[in-house]
N, C-alpha and C positions, 0 to 999 in steps of 0.2 A: 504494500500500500504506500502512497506517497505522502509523505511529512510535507506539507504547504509551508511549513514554520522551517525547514529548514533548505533554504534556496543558497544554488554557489553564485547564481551570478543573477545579473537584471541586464537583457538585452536591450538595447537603444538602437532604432532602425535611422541612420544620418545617409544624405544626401553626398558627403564627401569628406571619407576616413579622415585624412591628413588633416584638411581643417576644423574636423569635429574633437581629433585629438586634443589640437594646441586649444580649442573653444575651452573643454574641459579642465583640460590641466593649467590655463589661466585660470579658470573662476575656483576651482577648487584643489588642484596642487597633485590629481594623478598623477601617475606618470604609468607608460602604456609598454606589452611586449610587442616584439616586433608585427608589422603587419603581415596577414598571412593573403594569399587568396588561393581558391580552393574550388577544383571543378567537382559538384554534386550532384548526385545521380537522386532525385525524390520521389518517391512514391504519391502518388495522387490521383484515389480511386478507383487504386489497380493499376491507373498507366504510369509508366516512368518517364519521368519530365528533366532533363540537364540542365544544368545553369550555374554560373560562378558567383562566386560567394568570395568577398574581402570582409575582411575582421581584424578584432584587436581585444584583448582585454585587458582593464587595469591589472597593474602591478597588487596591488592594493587591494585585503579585503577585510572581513573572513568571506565576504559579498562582494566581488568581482563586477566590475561593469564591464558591458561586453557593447564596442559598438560596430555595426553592421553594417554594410555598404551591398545593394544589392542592384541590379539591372533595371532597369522601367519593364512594369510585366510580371517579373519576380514575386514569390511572398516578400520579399523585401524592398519593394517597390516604397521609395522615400516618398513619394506622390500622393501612396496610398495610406502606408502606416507611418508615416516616421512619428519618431518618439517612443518615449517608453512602450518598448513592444510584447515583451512577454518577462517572465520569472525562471530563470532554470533552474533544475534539480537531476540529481545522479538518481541513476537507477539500476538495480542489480538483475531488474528482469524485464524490459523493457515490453516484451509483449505481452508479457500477463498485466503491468501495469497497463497500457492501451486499454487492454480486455476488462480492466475492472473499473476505469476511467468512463469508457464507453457506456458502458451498461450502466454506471450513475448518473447518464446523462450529458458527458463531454463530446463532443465531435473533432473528430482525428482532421485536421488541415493537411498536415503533409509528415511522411518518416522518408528516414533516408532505407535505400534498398540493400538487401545482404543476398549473398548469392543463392538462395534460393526464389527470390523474387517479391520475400515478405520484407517487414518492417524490419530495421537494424541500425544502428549506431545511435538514432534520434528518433524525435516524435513531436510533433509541435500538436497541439490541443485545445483548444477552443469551448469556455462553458457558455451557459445559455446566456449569460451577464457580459459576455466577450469577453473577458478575462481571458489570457492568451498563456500555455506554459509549455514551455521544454522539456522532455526528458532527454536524458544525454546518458545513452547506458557506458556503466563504470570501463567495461573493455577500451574506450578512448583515455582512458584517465594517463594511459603510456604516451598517446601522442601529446596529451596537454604536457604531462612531466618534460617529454624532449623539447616542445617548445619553451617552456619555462626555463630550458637552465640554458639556452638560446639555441637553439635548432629550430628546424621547420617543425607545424604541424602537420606529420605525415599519419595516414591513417593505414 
């Protein structure tokens, strides 16, 4: 089941990484790891949809800001959603979480695909109040570590 009380990061959907960076870390004194971008394979009602993803997150947490940079078109269409976008949280079982989120009521937006053609890595989720949440299952916690100690985010 997923702890709502316990989130790693808060997503922010910006129009242009670079200058949302410095936006931030003037007004409040982040400071960010390297920028990544990332070609992503999404699941979205059955069909799989490709599309690149740039990101960043604070250095800073125990609640990490994550900000996002995504294509016109995209779930991270700046047009659409920018701003505060969603809440992440780690998951140790990503598809029974879906499977129990769903059935109270949540609607799945979009997961990343695993080779078998289901749901894997992520899951963004959507309740009836719009309220927007990530799960991010723990098997990426290696790519975050390599990025953190400064490597690329490879998955």
């Amino acid at each position: 089941m997923v702890d709502l009380t316990e989130p790693f990061h808060v997503g922010v959907v910006v129009s242009n990484l670079e200058e949302a960076m410095e936006f931030y870390s003037a007004g409040t004194g982040l400071t960010w790891h390297s920028p990544q971008s990332l070609d992503v394979e999404h699941l979205v009602e059955g069909h799989v949809v490709a599309t690149n993803v740039r990101f960043t997150y604070s250095v800073e947490g125990p609640v990490q800001v994550e900000l996002v940079e995504g294509p016109i078109g995209s779930f991270w269409d700046p047009n659409v959603d920018a701003g505060t976008y969603h809440m992440g949280y780690w998951t140790e079982d990503l598809r029974g979480d879906l499977d129990v989120l769903t059935d109270a009521g949540w609607t799945v937006r979009f997961t990343g695909v695993g080779p078998d053609g289901g749901p894997a890595g992520f899951g963004y989720l959507i309740a009836p109040d719009r309220q927007q949440i990530e799960l991010v299952d723990v098997i990426v916690k290696a790519a975050f570590a390599n990025w953190y100690a400064g490597g690329d985010f490879v998955l």
